[in-house]
N, C-alpha and C positions, 0 to 999 in steps of 0.2 A: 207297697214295699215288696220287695223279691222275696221268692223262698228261701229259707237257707237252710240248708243240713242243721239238723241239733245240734248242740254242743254235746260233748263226751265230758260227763260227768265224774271225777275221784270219788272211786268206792272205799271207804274210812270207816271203820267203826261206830257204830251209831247212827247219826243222820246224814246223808250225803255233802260235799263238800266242792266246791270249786276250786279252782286252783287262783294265784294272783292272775295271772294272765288273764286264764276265763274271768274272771270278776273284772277288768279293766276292760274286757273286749265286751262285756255285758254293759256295764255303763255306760261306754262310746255307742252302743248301739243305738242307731238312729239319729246321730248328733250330724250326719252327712246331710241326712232330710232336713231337720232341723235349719243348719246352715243354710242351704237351699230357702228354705220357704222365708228366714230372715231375709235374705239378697234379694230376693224377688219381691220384700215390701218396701226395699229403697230405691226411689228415687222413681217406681216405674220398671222396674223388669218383672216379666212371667218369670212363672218356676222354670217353661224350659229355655228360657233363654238362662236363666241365672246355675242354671246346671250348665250349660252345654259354653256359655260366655259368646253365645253366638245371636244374631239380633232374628226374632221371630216373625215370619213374614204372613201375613193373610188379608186376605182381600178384604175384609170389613172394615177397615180403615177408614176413616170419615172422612166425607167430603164437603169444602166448602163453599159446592155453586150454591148453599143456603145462604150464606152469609157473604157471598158476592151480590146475589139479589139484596138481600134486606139493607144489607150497606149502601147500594148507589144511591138512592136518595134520599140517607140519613142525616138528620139535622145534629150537630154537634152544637152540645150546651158555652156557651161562652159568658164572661163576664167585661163588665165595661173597666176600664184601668183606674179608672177616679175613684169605684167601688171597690177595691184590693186592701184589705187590713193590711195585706204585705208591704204594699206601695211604698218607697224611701226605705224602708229596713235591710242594712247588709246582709242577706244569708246565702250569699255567696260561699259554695264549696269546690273544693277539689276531689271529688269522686271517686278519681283515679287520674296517674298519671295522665296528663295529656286531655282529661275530662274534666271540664269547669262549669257546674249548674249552678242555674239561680237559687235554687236555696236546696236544702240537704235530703228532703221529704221524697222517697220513689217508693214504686210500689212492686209488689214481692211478686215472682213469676209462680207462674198456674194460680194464682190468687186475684187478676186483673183482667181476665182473657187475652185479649190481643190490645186493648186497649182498648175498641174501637166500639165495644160492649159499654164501658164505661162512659164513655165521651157524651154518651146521649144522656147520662144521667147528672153529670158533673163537669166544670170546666178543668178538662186536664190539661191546658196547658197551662195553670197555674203550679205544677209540680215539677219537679227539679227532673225528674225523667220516670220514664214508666219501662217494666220488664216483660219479658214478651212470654207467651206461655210457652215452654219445654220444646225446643226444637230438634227434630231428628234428622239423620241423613231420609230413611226410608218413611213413610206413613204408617202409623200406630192409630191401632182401634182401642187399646187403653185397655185395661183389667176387666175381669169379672165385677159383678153387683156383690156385695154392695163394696162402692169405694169409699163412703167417706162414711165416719159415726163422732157423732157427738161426746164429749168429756167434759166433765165438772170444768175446765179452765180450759179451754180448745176444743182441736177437732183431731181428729184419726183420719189419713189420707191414702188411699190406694189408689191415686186414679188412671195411672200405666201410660202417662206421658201422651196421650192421646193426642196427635197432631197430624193434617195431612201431608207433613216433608216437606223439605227445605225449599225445593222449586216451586211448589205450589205456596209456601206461606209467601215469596218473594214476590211471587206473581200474583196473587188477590193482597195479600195487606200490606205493601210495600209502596203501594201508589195514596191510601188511606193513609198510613202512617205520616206517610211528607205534611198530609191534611191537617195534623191533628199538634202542629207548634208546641209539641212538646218531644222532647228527646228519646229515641226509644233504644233500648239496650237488649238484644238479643240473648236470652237463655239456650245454651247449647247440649244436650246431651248425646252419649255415642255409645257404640259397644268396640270400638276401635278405635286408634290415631286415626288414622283414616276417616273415621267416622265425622269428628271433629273439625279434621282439616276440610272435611266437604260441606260441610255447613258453613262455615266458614266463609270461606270463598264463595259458594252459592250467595252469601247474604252481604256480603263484603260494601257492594256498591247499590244496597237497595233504598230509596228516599226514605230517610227522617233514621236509619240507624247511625249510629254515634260510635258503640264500643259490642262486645262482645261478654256475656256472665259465662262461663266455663264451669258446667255441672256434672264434677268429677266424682260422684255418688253412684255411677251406674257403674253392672259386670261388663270385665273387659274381655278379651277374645285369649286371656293368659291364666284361664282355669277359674269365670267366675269371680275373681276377686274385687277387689273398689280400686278405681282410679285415685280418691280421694283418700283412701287408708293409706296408701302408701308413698311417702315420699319424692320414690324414684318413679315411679309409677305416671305420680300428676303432673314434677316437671318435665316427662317425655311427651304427655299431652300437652304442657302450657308451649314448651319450646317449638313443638312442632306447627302450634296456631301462633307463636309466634313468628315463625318464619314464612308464613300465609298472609301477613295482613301488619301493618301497621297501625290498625287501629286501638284502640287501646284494650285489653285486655282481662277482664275483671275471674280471678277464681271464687266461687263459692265453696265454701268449707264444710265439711259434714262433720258435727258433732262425735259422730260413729268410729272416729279414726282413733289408734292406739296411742297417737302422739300429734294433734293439733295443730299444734307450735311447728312441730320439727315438717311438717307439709306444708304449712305458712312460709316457710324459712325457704323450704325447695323450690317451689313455685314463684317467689319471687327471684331468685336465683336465676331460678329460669325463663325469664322474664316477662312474669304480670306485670299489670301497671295497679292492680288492685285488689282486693279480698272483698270477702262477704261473708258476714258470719255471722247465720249460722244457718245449714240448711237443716231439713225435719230433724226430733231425733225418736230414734226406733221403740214401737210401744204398741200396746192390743186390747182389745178389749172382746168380751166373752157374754153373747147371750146366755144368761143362766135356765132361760127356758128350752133353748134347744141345743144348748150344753156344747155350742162350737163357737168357733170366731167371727163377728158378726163382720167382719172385713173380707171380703173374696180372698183374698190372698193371703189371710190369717194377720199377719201384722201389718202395720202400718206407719207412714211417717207423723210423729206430733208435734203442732204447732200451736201456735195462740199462747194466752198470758203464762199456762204452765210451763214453759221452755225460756220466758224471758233472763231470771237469772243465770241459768245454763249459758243463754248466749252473751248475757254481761260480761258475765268469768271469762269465757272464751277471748271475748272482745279484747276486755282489758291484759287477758296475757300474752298474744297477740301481739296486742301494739307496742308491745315493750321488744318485741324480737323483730321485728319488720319495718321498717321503713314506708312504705307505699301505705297509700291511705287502705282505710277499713271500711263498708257499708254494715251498718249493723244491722241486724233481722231476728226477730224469734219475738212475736207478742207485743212488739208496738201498738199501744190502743190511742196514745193521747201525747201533746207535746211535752209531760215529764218521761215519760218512756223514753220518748225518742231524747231527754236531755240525758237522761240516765250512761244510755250509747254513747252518745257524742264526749262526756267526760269521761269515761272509759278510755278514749282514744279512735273511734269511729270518727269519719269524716261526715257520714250520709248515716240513714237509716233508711230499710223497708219496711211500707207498710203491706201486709199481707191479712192473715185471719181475718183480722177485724174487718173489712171491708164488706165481709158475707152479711156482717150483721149491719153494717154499717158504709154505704157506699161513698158518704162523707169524709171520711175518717180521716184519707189522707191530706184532704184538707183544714180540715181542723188542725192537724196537727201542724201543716204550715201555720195555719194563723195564729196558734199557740205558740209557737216559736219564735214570732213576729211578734209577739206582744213581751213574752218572756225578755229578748234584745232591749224594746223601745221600754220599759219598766224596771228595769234596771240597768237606763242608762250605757250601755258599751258599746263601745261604737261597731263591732263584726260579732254574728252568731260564730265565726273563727276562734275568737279569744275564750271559749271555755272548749274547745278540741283538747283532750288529753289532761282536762284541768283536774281529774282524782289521780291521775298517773302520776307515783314518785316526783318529787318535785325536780329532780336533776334528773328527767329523763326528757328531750328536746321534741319530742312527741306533745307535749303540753300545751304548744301554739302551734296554730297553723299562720304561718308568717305569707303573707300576700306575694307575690311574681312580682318582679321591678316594675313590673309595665301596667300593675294595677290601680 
């Protein structure tokens, strides 16, 4: 922290005295830093990007000729189609505008690697699409140690987006992704429009992507602020990816915003084809033995079962103001979760946390889904979309395309 001149203190009768001012400028002291080291545990920026709103460059950035090698001749897990609980079950969704998967189950970015992590342990192309980890224009070496700590219901995450750029994810996992017969949905993060629009376009015509997630939780280059707090803010990013790319376009929502709803409401305006809600929401935790934040970056983003209702709430108010489908996220462990969502008004849900503990999970939760349908009889996992939402609210059904 800087030097600063003392304060001049009112000499008063008795014991010294501050003035309002000095007392208000005493208070705010240090709420600048404060702000700071909060920015810097969303979504992946350092302190001095999240001071300066500028993106931080260094060579340590990872490389992935490892996992170009260990991928060429990785066997990916498959299942035969006669062996599918799914088999015959409608769980057909609409994800987003213009995106239609086989059932509603995907899984949450920086939670799944690239996908192709998973694929060796589980058949993923039994899921509805998978999310890619955290995309940048430039190469990120990711936060200080430690990034992630454990909580009573979740986990605490710093781990500063850590990706080798857009060229390089296009060029090693874009020929793998085509591999891997399941759909994959690009997570974009940026510290500019610009930033956005080059991922983008970099990634636009890469095999096996589908749609675009929009991770508007990062500082922008307009003094450190969030892309995803502000309204006008997220539609000048969604509209400018949308004038990039016809593919369909998914925003991700941060809990962290002043006003949820009214960014929902911009962003489609400005035209997504779909939401996601909810990303981290901001939270720390404190070695009490050496009396500091056991997170490098002091706070962190929290996910897992403790943020599920947060993103229910969110979910369901939401879908009462927007139109375009929902992906729901925050603590999905099992197919009542993910039903929990989907009658909110969600179209899909992600699966995320639980995967650490569980690399099954997102499939469980298709097959619970899958039984949930065939055991109570209904003919589409469609027909309970929006089914706790007000009864006169047309969000309730998701009514099938003529052509279905």
């Amino acid at each position: 922290m800087p030097w600063r001149r003392p304060k001049k203190i009112e000499q008063r009768a008795g014991s010294p005295r501050s003035s309002p001012e000095e007392r208000l400028e005493l208070a705010n002291e240090g709420e600048e830093e404060r702000e700071t080291v909060e920015l810097a545990s969303l979504d992946g920026a350092s302190i001095v990007e999240a001071a300066t709103g500028q993106p931080e460059r260094d060579e340590r950035a990872p490389s992935i000729d490892i996992d170009r090698e260990r991928l060429a001749d990785a066997q990916f897990v498959t299942t035969a189609l006669k062996d599918l609980p799914e088999r015959g079950i409608d769980l057909e969704v609409d994800a987003a505008r213009g995106l239609r998967l086989k059932n509603p189950v995907l899984t949450a970015s920086g939670t799944f690697g690239q996908g192709l992590e998973y694929a060796e342990v589980i058949d993923v192309s039994r899921l509805g699409a998978i999310a890619s980890k955290g995309t940048t224009r430039n190469p990120r070496p990711g936060n200080p140690q430690y990034r992630i700590a454990e909580t009573p219901a979740g986990i605490l995450n710093s781990i500063g987006l850590e990706n080798p750029g857009a060229e390089e994810v296009a060029r090693i996992y874009g020929p793998k992704w085509a591999k891997l017969r399941v759909p994959v949905i690009v997570n974009v993060a940026g510290y500019s429009v610009d930033d956005y629009v080059f991922v983008v376009g970099t990634l636009a015509h890469t095999p096996g992507v589908v749609a675009f997630e929009l991770n508007v939780s990062c500082p922008n280059v307009k003094g450190g602020l969030l892309f995803g707090c502000d309204p006008l803010l997220a539609a000048e990013v969604t509209r400018a990816v949308r004038e990039t790319t016809d593919m369909p376009i998914i925003v991700k929502l941060t809990p962290n915003a002043p006003d949820v709803v009214a960014v929902a409401r911009a962003v489609e305006e400005a035209g997504a084809d779909g939401l996601t809600a909810i990303n981290t929401v901001l939270g720390m935790r404190i070695d009490t033995a050496k009396r500091r934040p056991i997170l490098g970056t002091g706070s962190g983003g929290l996910s897992g079962p403790a943020i599920r209702p947060i993103a229910v709430h969110i979910t369901y108010q939401v879908a009462q103001a927007v139109s375009i489908p929902i992906i729901g996220a925050g603590g999905v462990t099992s197919a009542n979760d993910a039903l929990e969502f989907l009658m909110a008004g969600a179209s899909a849900v992600q699966v995320g946390t639980a995967t650490f503990a569980d690399p099954t999970a997102p499939i469980r939760v298709v097959e619970g889904l899958a039984a949930y349908v065939k055991e109570r009889g209904i003919a589409s996992i469609r027909e309970i979309i929006g089914a706790a939402l007000p009864s006169h609210h047309p969000a309730r059904a998701m009514e099938d395309p003529p052509d279905a």
